[in-house]
N, CA, C and O of each residue as an XYZ file, in Angstrom:
448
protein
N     113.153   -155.945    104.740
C     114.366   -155.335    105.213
C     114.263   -155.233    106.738
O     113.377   -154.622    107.336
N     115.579   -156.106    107.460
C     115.173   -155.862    108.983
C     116.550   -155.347    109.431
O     117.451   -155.315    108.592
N     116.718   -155.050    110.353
C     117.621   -154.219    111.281
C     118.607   -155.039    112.118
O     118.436   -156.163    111.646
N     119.311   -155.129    112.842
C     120.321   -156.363    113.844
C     119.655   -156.854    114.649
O     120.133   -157.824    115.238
N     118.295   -156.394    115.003
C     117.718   -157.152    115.809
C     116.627   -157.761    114.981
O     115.918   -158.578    115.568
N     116.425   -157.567    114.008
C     115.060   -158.254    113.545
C     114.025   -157.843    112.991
O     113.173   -158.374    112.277
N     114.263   -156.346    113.590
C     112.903   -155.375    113.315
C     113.149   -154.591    112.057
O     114.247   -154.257    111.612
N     111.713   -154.296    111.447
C     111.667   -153.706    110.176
C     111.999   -152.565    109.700
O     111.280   -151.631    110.057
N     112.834   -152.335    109.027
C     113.334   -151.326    108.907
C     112.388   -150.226    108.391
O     111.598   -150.648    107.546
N     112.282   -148.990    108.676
C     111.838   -147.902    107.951
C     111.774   -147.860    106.644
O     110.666   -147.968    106.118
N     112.816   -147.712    105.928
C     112.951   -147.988    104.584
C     112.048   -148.810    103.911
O     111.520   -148.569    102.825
N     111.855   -150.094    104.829
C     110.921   -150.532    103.898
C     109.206   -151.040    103.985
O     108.479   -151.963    103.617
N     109.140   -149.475    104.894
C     107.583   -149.246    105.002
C     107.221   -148.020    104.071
O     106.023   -147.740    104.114
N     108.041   -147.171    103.181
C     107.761   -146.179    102.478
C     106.921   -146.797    101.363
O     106.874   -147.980    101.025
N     106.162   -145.574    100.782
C     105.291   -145.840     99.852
C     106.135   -145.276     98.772
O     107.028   -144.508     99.131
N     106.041   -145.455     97.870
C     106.811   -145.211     96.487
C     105.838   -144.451     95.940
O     106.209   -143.512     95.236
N     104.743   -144.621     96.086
C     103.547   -143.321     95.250
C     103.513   -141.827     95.958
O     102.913   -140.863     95.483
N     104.342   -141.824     97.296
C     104.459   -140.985     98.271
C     105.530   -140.101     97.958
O     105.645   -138.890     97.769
N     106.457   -141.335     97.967
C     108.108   -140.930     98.566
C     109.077   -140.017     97.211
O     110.049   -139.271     97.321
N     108.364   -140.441     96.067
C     108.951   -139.696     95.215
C     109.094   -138.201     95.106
O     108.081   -137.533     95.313
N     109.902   -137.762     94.891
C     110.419   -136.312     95.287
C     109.271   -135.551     95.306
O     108.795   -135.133     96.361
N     108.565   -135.240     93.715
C     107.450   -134.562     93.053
C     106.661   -134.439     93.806
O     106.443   -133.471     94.535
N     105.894   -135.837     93.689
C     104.584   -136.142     94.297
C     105.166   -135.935     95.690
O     104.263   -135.298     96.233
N     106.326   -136.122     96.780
C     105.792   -135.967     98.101
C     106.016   -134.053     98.192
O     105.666   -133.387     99.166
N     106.725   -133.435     96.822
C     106.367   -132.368     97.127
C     105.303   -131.305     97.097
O     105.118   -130.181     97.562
N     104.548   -132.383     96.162
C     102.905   -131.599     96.032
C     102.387   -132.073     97.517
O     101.929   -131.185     98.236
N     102.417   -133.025     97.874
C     101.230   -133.109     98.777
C     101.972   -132.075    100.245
O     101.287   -131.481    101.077
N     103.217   -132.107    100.212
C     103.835   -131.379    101.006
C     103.083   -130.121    101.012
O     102.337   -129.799    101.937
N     103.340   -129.248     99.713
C     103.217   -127.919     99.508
C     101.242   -127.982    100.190
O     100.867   -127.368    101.189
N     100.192   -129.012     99.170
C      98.938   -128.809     99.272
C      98.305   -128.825    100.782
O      97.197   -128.430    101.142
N      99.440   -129.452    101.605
C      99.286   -129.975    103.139
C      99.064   -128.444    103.892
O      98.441   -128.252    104.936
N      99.891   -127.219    102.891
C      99.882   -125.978    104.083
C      99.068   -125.351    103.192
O      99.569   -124.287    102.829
N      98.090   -125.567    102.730
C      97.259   -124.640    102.052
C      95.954   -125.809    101.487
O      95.964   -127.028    101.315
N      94.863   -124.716    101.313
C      93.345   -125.311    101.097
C      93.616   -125.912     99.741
O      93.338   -127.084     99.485
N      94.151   -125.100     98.900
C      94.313   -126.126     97.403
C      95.476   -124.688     96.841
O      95.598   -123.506     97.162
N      96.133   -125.596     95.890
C      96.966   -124.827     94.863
C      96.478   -124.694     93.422
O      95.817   -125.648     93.011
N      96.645   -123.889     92.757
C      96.199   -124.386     91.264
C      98.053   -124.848     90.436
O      99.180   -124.628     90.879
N      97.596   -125.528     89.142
C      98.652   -125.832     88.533
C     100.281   -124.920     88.725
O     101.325   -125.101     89.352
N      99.719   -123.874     87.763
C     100.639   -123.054     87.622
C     101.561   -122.659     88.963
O     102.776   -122.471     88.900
N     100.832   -122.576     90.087
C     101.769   -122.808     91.220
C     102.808   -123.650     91.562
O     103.995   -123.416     91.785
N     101.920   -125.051     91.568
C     102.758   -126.342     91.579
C     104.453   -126.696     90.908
O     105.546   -127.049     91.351
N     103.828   -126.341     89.578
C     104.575   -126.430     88.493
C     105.781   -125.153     88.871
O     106.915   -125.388     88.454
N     105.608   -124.077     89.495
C     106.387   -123.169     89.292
C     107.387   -123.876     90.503
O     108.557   -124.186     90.279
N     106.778   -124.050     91.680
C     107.848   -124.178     92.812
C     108.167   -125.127     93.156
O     108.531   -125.270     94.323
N     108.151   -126.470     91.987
C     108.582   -127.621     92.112
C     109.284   -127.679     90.760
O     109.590   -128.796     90.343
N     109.486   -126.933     90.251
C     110.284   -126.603     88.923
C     110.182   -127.696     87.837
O     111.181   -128.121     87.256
N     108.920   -128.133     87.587
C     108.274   -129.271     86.846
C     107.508   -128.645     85.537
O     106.645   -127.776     85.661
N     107.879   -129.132     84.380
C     107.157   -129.107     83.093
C     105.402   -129.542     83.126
O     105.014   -130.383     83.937
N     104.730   -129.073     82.454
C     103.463   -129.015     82.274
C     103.431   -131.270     82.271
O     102.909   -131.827     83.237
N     103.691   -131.637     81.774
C     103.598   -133.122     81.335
C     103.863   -134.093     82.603
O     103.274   -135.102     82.992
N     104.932   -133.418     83.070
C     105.682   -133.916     84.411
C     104.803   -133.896     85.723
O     104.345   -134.744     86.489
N     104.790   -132.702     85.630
C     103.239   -131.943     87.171
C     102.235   -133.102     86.897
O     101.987   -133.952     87.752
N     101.492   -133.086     85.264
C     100.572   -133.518     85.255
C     100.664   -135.345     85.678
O      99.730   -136.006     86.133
N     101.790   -135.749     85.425
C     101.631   -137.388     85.316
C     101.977   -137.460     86.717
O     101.497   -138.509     87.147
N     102.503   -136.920     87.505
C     102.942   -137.220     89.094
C     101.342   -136.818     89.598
O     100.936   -137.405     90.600
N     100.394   -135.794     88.897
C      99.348   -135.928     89.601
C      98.089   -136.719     89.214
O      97.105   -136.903     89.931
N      98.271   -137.121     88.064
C      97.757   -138.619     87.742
C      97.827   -139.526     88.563
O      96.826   -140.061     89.041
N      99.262   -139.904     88.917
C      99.525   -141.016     89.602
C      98.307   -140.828     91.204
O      97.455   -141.547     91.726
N      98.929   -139.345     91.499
C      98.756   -138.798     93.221
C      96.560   -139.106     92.897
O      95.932   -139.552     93.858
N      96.074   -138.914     92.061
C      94.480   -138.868     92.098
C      94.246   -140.291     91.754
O      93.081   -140.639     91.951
N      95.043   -141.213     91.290
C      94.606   -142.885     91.188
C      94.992   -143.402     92.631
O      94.134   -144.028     93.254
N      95.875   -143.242     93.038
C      96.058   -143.603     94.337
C      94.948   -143.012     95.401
O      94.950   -143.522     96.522
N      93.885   -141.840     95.081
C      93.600   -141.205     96.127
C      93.825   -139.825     96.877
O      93.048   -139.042     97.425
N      94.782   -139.835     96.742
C      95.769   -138.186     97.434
C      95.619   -137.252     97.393
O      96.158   -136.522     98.225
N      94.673   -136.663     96.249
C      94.633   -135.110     95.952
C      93.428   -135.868     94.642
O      93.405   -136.898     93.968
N      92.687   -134.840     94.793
C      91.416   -134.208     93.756
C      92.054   -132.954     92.842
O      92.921   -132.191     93.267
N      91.426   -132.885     91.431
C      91.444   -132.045     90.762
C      90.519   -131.564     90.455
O      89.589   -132.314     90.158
N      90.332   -130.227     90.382
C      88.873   -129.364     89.392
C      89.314   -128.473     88.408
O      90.386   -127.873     88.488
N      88.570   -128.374     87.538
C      88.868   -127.446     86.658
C      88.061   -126.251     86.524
O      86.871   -126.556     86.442
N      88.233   -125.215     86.481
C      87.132   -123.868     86.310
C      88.315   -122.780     85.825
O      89.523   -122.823     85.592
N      87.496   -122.017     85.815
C      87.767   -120.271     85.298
C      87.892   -119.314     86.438
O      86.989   -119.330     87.275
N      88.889   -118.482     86.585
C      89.411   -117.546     87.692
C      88.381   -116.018     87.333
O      88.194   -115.126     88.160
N      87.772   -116.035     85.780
C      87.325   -115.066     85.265
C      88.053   -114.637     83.729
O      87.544   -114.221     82.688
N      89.435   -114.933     84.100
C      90.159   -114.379     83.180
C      90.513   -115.629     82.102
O      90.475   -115.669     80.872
N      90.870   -116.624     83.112
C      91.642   -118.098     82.344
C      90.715   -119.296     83.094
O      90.024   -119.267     84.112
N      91.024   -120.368     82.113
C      90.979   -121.509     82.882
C      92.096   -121.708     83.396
O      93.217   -121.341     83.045
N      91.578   -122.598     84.660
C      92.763   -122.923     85.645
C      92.345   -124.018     86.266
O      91.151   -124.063     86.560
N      93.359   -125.337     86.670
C      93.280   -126.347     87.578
C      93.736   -126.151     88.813
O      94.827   -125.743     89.213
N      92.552   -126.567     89.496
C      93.250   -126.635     90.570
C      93.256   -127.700     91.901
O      92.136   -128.013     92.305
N      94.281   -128.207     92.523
C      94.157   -129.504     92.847
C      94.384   -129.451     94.256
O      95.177   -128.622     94.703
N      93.556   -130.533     95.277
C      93.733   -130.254     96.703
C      94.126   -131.408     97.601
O      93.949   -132.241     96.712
N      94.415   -131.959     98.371
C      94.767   -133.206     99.055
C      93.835   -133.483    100.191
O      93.400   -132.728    101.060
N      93.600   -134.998     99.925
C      92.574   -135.397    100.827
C      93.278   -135.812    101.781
O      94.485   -135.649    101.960
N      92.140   -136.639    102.729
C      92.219   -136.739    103.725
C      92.920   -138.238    103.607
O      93.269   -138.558    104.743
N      93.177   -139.034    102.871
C      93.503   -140.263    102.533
C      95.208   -139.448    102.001
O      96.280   -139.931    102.365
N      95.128   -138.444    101.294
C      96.888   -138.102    100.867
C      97.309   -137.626    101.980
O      98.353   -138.153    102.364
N      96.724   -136.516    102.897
C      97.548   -136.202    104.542
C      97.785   -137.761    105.554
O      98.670   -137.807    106.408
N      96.935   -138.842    105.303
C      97.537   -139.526    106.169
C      98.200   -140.009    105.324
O      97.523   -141.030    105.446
N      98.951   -140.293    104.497
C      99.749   -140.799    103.720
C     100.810   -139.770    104.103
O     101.513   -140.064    105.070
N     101.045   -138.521    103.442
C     102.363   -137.900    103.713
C     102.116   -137.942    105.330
O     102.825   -136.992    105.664
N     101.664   -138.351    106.297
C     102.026   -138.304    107.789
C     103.002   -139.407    107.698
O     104.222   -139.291    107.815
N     102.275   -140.589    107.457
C     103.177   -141.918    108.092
C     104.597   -141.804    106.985
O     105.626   -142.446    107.196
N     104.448   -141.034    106.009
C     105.919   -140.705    105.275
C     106.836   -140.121    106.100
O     107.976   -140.582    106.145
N     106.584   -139.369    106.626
C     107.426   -138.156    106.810
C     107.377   -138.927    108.925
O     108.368   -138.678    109.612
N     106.584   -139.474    109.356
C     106.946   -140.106    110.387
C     108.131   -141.233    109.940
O     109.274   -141.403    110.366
N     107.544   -141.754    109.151
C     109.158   -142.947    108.786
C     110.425   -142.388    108.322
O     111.573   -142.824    108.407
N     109.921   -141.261    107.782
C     111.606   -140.077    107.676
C     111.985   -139.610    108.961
O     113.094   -139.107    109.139
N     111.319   -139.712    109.689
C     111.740   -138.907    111.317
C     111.799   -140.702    111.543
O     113.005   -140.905    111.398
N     111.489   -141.364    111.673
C     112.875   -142.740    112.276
C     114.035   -142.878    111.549
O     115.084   -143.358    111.978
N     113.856   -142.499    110.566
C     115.229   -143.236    109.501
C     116.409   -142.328    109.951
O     117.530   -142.704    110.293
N     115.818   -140.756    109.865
C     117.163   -140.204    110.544
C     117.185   -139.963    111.899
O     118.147   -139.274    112.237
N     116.456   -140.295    112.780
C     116.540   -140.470    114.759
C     117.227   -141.467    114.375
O     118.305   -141.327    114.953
N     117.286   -142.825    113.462
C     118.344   -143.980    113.703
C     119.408   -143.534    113.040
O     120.508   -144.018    113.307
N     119.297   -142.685    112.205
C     120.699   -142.569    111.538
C     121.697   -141.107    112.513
O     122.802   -140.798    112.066
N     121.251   -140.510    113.535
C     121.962   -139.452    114.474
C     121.839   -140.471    115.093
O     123.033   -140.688    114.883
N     121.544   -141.301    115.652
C     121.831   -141.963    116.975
C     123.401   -142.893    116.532
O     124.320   -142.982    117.345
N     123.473   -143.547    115.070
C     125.051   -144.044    114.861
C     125.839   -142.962    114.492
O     127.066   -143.009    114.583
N     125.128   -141.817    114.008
C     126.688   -140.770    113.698
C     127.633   -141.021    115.022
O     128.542   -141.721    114.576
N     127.837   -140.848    116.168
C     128.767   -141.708    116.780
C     129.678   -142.104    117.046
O     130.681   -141.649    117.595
N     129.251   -143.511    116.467
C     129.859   -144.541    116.065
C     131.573   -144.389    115.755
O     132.179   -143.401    115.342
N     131.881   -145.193    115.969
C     133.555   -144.863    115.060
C     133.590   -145.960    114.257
O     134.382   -145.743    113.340
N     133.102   -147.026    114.179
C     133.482   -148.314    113.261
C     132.238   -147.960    111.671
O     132.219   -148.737    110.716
């Protein structure tokens, strides 16, 4: 995908293991904190137990986030954290979202 002059468009440097809502909102959320456990995730991304889990399947085959499992004392609990391979990933995401819309305010504009 290129642009009027030639050059590549943003759009189609996104990662699809990234860009999906879920997954870029876990690594979002795990980005401002040392690790989350499940039940967090799941609560403020408003995702079913099956759902959380297969977007973070995907996010630990790719790399992105680690999981552990242990006991708080009371329960078991998972809990999952983002590496250093998933922060540069949601960087160059969320940098190609900051071109897509710097190009897309620069034609609001436009009249044609």
């Amino acid at each position: 995908m290129t642009d009027d002059r030639g050059a590549r468009h943003p759009l189609a440097d996104l990662d699809e293991t990234v860009h999906q809502r879920a997954r870029l909102g876990i690594l979002a959320i795990l980005n401002e904190t040392r690790e989350a456990d499940f039940s967090h995730l799941k609560s403020a991304l408003a995702l079913t137990d099956g759902n959380l889990g297969r977007h973070l399947a995907v996010l630990v085959e790719a790399g992105h986030v680690t999981v552990r499992k242990g006991s708080d004392g009371r329960r078991n609990r998972t809990w999952v954290r983002i590496t250093g391979t998933g922060r540069r990933a949601l960087r160059t995401e969320v940098e190609l979202l900051r071109r897509l819309l710097s190009s897309a305010e620069l034609r609001s504009g436009d009249t044609h």
